[in-house]
Each structure stands twice: as C-alpha cells, then as structure tokens.
mmCIF file of the N, C-alpha and C atoms, coordinates in Angstrom:
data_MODEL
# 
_entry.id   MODEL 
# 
loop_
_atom_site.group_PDB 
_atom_site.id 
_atom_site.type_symbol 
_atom_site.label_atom_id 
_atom_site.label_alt_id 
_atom_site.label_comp_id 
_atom_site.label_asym_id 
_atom_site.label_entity_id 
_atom_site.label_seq_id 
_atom_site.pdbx_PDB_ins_code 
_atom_site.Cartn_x 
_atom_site.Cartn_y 
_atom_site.Cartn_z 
_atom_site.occupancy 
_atom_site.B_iso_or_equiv 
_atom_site.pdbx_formal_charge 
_atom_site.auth_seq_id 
_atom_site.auth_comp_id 
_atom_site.auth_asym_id 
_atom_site.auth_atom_id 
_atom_site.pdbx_PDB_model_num 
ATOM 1   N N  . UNK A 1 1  ? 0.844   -1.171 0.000   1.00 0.00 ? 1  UNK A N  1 
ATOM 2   C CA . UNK A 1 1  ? 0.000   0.000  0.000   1.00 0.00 ? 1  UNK A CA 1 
ATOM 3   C C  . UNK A 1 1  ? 0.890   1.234  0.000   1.00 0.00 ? 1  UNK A C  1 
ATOM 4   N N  . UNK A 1 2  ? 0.468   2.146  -0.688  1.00 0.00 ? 2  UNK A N  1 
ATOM 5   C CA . UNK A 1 2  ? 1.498   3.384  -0.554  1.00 0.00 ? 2  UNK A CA 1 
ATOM 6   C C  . UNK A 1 2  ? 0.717   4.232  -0.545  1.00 0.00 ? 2  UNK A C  1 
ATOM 7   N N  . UNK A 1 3  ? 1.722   5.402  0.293   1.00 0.00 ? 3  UNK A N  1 
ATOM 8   C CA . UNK A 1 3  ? 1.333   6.650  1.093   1.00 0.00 ? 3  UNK A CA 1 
ATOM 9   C C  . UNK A 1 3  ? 1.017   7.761  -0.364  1.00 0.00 ? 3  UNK A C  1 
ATOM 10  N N  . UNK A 1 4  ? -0.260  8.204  0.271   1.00 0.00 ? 4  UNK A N  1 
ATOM 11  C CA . UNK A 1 4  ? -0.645  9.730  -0.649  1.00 0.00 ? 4  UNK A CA 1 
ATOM 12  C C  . UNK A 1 4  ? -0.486  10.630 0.095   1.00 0.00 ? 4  UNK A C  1 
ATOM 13  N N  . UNK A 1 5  ? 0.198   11.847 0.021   1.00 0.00 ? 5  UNK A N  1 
ATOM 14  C CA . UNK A 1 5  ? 0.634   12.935 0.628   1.00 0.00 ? 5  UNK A CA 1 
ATOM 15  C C  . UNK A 1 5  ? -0.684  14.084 -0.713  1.00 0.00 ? 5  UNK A C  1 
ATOM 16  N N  . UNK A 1 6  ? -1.665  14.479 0.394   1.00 0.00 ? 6  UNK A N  1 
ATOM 17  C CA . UNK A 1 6  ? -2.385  15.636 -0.038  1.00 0.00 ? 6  UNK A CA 1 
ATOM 18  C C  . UNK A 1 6  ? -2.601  16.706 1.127   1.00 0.00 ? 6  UNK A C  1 
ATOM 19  N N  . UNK A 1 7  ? -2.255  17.941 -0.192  1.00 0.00 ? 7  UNK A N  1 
ATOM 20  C CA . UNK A 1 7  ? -3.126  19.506 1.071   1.00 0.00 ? 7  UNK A CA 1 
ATOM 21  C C  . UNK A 1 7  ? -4.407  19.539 -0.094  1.00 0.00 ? 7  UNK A C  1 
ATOM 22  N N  . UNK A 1 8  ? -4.511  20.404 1.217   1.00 0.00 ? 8  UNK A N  1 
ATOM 23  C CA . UNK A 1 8  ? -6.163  20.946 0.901   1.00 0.00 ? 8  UNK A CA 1 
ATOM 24  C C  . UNK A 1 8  ? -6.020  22.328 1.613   1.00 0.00 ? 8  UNK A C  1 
ATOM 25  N N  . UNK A 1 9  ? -6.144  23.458 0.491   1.00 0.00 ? 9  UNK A N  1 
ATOM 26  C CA . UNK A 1 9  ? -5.557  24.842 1.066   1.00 0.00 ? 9  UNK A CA 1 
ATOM 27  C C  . UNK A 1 9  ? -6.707  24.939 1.875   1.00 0.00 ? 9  UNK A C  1 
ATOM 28  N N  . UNK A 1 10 ? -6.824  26.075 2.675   1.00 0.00 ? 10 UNK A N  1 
ATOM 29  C CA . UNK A 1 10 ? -7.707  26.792 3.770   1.00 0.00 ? 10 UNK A CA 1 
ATOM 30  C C  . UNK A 1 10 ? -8.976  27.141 3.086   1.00 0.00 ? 10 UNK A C  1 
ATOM 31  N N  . UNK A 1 11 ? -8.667  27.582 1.359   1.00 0.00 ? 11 UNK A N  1 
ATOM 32  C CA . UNK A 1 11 ? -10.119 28.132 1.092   1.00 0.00 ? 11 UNK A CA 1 
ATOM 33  C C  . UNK A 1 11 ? -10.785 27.151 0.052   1.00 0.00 ? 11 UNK A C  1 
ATOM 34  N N  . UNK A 1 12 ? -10.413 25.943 -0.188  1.00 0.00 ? 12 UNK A N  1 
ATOM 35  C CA . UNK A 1 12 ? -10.903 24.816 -0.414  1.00 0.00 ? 12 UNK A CA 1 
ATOM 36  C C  . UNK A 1 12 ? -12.254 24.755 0.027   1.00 0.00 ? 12 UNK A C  1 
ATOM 37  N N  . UNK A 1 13 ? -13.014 24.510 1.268   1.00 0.00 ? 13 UNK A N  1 
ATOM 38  C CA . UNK A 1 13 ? -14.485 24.531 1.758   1.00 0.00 ? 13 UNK A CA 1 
ATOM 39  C C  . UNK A 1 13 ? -14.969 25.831 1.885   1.00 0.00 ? 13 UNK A C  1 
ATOM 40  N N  . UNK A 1 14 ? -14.129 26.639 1.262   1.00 0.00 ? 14 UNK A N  1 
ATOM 41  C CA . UNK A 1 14 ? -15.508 27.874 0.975   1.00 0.00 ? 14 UNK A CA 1 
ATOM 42  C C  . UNK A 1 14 ? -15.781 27.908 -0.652  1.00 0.00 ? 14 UNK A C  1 
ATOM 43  N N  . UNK A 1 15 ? -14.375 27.359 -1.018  1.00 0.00 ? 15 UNK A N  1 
ATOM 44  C CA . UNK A 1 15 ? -14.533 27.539 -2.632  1.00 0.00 ? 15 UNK A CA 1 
ATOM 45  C C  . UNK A 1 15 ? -15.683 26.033 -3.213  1.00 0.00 ? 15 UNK A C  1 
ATOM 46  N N  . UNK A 1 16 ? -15.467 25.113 -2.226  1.00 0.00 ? 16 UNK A N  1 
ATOM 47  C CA . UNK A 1 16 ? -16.980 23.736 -2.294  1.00 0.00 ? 16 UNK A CA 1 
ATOM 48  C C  . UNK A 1 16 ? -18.187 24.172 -1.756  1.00 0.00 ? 16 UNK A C  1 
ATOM 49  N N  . UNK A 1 17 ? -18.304 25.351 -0.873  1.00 0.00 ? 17 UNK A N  1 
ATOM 50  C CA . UNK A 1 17 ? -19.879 25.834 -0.771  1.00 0.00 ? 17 UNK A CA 1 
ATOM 51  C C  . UNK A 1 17 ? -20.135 26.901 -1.395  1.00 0.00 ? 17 UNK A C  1 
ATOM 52  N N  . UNK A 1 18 ? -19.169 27.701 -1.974  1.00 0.00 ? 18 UNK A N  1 
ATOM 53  C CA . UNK A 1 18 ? -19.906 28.321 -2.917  1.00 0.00 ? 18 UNK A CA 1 
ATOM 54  C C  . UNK A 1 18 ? -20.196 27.742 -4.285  1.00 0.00 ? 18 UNK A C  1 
ATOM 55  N N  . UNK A 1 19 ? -19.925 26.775 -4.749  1.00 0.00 ? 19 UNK A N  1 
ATOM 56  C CA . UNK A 1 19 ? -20.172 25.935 -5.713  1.00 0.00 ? 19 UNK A CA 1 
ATOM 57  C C  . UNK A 1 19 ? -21.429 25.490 -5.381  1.00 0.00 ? 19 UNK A C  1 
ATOM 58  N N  . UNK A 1 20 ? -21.764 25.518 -4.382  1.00 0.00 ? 20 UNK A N  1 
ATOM 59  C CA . UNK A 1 20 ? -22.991 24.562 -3.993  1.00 0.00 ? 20 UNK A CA 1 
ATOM 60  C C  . UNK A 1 20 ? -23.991 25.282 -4.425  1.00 0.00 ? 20 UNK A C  1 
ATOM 61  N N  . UNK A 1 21 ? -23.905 26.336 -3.575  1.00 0.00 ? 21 UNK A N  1 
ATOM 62  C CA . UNK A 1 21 ? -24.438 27.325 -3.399  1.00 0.00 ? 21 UNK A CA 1 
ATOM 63  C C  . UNK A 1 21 ? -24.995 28.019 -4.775  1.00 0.00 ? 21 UNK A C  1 
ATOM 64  N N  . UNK A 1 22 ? -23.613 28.107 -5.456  1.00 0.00 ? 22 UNK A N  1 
ATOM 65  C CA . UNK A 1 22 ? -24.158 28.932 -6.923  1.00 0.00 ? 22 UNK A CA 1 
ATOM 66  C C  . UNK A 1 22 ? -24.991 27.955 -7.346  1.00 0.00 ? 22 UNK A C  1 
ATOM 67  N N  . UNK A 1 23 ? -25.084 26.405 -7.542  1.00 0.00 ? 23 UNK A N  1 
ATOM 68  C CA . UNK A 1 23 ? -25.524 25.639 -8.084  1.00 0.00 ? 23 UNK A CA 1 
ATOM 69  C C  . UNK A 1 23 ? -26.787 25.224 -7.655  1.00 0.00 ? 23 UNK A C  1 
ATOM 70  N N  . UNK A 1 24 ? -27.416 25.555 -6.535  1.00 0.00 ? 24 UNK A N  1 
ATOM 71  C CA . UNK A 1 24 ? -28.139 25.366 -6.019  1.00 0.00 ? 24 UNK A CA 1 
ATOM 72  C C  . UNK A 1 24 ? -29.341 26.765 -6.320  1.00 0.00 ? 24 UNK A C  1 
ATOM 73  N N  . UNK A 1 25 ? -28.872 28.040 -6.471  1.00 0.00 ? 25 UNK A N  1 
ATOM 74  C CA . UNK A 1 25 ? -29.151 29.491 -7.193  1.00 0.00 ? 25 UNK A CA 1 
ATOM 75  C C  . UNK A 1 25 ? -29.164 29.498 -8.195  1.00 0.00 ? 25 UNK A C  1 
ATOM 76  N N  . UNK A 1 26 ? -28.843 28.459 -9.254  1.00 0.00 ? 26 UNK A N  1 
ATOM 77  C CA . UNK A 1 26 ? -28.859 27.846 -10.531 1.00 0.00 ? 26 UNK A CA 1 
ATOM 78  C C  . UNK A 1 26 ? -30.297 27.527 -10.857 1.00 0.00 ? 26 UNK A C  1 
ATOM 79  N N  . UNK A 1 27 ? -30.642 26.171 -9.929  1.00 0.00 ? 27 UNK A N  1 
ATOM 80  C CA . UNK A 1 27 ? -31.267 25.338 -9.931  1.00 0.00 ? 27 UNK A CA 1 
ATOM 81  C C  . UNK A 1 27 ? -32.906 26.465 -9.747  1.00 0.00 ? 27 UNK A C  1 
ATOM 82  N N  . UNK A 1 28 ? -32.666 27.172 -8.989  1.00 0.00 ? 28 UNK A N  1 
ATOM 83  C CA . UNK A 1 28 ? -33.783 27.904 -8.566  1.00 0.00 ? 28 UNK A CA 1 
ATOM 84  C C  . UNK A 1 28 ? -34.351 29.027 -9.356  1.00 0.00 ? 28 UNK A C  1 
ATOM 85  N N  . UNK A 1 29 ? -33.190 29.706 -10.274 1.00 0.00 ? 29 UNK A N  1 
ATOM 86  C CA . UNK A 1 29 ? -33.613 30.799 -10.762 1.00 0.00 ? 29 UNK A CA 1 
ATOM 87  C C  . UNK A 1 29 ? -34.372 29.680 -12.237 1.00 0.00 ? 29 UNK A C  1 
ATOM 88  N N  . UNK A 1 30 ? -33.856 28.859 -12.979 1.00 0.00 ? 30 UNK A N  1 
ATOM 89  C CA . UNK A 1 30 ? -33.895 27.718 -13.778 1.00 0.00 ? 30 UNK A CA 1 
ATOM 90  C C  . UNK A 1 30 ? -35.745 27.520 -13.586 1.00 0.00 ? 30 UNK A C  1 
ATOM 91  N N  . UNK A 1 31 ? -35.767 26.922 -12.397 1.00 0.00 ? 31 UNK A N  1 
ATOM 92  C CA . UNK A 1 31 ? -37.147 26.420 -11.937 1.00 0.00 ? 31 UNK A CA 1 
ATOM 93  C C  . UNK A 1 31 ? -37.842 27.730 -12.079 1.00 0.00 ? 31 UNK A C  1 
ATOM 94  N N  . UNK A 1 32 ? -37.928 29.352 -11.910 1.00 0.00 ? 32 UNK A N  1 
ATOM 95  C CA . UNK A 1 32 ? -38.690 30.068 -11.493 1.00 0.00 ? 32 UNK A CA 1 
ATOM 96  C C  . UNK A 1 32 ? -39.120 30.610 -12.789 1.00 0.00 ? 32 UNK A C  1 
ATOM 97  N N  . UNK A 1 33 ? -38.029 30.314 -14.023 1.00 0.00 ? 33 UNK A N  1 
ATOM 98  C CA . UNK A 1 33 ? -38.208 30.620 -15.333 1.00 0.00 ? 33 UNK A CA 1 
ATOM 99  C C  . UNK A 1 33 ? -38.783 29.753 -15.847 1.00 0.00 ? 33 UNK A C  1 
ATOM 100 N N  . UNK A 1 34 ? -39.588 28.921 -15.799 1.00 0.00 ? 34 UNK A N  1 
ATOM 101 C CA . UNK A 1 34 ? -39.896 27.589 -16.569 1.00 0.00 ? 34 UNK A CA 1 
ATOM 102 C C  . UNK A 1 34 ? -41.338 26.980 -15.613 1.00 0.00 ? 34 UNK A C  1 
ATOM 103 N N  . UNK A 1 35 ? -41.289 27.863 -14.516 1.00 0.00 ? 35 UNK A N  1 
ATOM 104 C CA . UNK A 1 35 ? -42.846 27.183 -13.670 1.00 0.00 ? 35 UNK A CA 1 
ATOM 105 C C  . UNK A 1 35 ? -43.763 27.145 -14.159 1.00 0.00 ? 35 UNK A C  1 
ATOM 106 N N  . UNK A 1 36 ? -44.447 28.752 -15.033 1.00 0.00 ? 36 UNK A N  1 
ATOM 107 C CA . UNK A 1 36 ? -45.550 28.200 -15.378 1.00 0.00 ? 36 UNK A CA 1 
ATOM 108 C C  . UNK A 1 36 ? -45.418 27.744 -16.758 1.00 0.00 ? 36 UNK A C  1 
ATOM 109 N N  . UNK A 1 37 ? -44.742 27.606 -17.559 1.00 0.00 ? 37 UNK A N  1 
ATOM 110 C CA . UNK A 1 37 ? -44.767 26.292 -18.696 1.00 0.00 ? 37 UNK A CA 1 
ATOM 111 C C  . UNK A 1 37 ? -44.785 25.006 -18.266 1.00 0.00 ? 37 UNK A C  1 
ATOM 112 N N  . UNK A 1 38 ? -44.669 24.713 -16.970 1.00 0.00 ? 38 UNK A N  1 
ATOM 113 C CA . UNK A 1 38 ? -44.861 23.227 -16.382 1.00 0.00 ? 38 UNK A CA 1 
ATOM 114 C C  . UNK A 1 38 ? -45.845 22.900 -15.649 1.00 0.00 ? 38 UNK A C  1 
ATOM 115 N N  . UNK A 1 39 ? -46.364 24.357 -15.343 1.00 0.00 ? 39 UNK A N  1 
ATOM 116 C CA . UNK A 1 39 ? -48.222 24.154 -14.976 1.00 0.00 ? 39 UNK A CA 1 
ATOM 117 C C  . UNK A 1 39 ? -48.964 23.943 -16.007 1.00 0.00 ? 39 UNK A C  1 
ATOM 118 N N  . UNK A 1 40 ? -48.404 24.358 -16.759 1.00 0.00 ? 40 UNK A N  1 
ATOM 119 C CA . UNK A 1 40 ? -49.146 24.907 -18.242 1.00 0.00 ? 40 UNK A CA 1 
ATOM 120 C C  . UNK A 1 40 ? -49.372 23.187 -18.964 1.00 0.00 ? 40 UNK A C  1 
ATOM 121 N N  . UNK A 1 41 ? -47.957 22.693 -19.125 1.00 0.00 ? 41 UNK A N  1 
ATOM 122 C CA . UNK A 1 41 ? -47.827 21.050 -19.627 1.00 0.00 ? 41 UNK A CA 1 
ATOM 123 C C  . UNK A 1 41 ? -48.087 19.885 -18.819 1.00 0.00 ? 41 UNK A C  1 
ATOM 124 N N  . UNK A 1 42 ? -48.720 20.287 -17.351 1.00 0.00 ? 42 UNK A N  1 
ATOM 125 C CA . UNK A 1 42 ? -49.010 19.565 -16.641 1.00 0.00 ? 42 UNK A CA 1 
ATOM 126 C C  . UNK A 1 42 ? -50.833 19.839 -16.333 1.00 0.00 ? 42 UNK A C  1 
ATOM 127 N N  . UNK A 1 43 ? -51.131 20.697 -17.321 1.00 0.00 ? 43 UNK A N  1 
ATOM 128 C CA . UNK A 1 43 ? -52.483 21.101 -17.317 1.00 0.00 ? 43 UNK A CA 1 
ATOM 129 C C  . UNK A 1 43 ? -53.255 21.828 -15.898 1.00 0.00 ? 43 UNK A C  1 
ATOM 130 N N  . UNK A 1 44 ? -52.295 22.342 -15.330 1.00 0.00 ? 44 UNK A N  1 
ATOM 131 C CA . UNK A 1 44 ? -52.515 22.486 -13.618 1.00 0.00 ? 44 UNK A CA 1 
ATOM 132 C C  . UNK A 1 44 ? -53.119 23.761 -13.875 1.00 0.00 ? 44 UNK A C  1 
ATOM 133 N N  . UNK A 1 45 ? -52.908 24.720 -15.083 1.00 0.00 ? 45 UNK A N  1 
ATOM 134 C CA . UNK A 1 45 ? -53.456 26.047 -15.064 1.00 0.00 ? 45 UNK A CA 1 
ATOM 135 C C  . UNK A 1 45 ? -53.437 25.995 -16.798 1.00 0.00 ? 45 UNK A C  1 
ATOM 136 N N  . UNK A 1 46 ? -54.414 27.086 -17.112 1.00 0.00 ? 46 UNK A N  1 
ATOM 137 C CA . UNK A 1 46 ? -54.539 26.993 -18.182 1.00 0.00 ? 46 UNK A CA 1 
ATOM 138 C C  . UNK A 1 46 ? -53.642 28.108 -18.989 1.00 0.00 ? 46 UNK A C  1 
ATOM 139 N N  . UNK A 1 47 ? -53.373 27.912 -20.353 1.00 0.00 ? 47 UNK A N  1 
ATOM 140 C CA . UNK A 1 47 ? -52.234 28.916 -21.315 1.00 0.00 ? 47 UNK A CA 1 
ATOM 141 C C  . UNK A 1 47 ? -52.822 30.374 -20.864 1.00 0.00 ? 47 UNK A C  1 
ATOM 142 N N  . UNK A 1 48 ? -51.979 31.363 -20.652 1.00 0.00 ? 48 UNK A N  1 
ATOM 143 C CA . UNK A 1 48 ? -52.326 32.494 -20.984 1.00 0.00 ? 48 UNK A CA 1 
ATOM 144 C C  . UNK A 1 48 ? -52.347 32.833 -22.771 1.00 0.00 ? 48 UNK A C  1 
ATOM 145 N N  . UNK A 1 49 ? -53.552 34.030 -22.544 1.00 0.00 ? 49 UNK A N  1 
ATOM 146 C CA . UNK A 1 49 ? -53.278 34.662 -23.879 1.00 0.00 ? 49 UNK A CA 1 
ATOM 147 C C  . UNK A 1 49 ? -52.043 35.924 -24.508 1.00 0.00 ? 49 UNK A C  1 
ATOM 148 N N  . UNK A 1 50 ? -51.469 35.617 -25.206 1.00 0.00 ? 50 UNK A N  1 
ATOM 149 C CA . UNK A 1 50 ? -50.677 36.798 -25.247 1.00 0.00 ? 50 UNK A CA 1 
ATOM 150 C C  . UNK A 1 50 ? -51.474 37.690 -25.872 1.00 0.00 ? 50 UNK A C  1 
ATOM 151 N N  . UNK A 1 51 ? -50.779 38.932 -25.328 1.00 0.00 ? 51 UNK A N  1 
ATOM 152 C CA . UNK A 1 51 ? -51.757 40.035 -25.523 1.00 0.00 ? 51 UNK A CA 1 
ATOM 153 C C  . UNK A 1 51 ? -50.656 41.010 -25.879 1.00 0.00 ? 51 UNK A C  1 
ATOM 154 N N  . UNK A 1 52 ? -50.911 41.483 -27.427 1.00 0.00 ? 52 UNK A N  1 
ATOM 155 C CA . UNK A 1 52 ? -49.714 42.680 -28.124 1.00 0.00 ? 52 UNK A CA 1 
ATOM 156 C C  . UNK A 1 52 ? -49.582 43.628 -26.994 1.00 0.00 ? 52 UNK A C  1 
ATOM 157 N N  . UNK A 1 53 ? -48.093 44.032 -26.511 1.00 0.00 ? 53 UNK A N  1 
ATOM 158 C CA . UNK A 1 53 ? -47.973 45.639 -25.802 1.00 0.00 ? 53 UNK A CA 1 
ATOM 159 C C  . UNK A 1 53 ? -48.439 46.727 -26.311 1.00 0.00 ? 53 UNK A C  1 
ATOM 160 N N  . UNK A 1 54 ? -48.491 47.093 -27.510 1.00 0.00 ? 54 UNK A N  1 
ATOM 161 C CA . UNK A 1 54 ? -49.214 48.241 -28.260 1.00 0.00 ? 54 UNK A CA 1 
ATOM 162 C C  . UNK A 1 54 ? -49.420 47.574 -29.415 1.00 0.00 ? 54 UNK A C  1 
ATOM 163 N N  . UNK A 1 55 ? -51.088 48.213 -29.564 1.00 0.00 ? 55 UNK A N  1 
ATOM 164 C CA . UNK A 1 55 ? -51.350 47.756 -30.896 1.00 0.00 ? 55 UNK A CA 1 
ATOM 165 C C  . UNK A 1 55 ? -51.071 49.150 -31.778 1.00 0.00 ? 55 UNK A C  1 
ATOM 166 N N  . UNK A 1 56 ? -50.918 48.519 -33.247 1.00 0.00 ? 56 UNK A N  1 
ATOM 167 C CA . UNK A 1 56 ? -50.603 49.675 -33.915 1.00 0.00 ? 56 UNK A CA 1 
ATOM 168 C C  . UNK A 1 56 ? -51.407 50.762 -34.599 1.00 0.00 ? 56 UNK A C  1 
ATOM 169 N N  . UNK A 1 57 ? -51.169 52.118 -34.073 1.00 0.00 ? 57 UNK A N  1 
ATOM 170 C CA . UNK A 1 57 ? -52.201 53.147 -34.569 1.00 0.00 ? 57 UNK A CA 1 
ATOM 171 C C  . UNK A 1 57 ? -52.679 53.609 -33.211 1.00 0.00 ? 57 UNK A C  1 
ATOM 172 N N  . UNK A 1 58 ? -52.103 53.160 -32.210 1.00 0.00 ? 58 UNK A N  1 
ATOM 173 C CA . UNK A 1 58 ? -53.424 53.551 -31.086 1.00 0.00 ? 58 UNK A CA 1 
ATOM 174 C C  . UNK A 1 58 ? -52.332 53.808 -29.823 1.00 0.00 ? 58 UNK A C  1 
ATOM 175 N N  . UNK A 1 59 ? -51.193 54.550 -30.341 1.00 0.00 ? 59 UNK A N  1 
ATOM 176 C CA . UNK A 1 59 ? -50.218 54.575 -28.939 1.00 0.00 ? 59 UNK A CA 1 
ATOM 177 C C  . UNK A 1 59 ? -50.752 56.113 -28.623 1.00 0.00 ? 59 UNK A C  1 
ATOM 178 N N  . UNK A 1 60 ? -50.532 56.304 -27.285 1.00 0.00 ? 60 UNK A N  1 
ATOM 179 C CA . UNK A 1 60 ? -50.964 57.105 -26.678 1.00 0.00 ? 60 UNK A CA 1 
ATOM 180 C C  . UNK A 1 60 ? -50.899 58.851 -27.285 1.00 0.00 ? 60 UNK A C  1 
ATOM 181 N N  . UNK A 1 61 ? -51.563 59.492 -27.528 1.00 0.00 ? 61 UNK A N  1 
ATOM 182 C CA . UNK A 1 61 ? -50.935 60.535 -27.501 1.00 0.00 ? 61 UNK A CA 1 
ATOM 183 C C  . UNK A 1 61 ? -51.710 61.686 -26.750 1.00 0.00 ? 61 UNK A C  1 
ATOM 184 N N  . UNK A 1 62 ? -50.219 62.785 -26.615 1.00 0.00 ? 62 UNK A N  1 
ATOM 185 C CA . UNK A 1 62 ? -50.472 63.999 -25.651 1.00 0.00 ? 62 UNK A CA 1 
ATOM 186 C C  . UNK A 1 62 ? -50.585 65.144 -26.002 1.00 0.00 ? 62 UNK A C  1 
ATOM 187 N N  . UNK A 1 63 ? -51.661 65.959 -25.658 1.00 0.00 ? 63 UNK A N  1 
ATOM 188 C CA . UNK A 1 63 ? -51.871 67.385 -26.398 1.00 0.00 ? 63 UNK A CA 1 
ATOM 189 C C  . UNK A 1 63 ? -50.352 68.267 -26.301 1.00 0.00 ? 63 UNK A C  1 
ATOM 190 N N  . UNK A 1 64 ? -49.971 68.806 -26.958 1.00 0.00 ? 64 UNK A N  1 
ATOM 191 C CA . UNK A 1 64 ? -48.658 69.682 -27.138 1.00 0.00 ? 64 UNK A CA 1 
ATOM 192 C C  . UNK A 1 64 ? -49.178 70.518 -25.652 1.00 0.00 ? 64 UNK A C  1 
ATOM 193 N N  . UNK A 1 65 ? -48.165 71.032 -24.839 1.00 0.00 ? 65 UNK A N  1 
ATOM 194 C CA . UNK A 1 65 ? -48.548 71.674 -23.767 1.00 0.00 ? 65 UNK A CA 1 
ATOM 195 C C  . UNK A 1 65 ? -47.483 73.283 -24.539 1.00 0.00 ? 65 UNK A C  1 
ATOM 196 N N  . UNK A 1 66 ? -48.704 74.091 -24.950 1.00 0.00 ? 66 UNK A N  1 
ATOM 197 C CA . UNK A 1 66 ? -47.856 75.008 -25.052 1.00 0.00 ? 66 UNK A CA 1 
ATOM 198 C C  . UNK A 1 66 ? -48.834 76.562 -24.738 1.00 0.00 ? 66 UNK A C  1 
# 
C-alpha cells in the first residue's frame, strides 16, 4: 500500500460551498423561469393569452402643452 501525501488549502471549503451554493441558485432561478410552462404542460393552469404591448395606430398621444 502506498502513502498519498495531499493539502487541501484553507479556502478549499468555501470555494466547495460556494459551488454549492451557486448551483443550487442555478437550480432555482432555472425552476422560477420555466414554472408556469410546467403548470401549463401539466395542465394544472390553463395557457395564458398573449396580448400585443401596443397595438398599432393607437399609442398614446399627448396634447402639445404650449
């Protein structure tokens, strides 16, 4: 059997929980973008309609203030 000689610097277990960590903040932002398309394909709620931001011809307008 032979000897393994290892370090493990000091910031080794902060540099493995922030890995976690990011990966885990991964996982979540991932899930929060994609929820309701998985209500949606899981029939749990029904599609929204998209609805144009401005339709055209009809954006707001303001009397000249003069």
């Amino acid at each position: 059997m032979s000897t393994v000689f290892a370090y493990l610097d000091v910031t080794t277990g902060s540099q493995i929980a922030a890995m976690i960590a990011g990966g885990f903040a991964a996982i979540v932002v991932t899930m929060k973008l994609y929820w309701n398309r998985l209500l949606v394909f899981l029939r749990i709620r029904k599609p929204e309609e998209e609805k144009p931001a401005v339709e055209p011809g009809t954006a707001s307008k303001q009397p000249d203030a003069t």
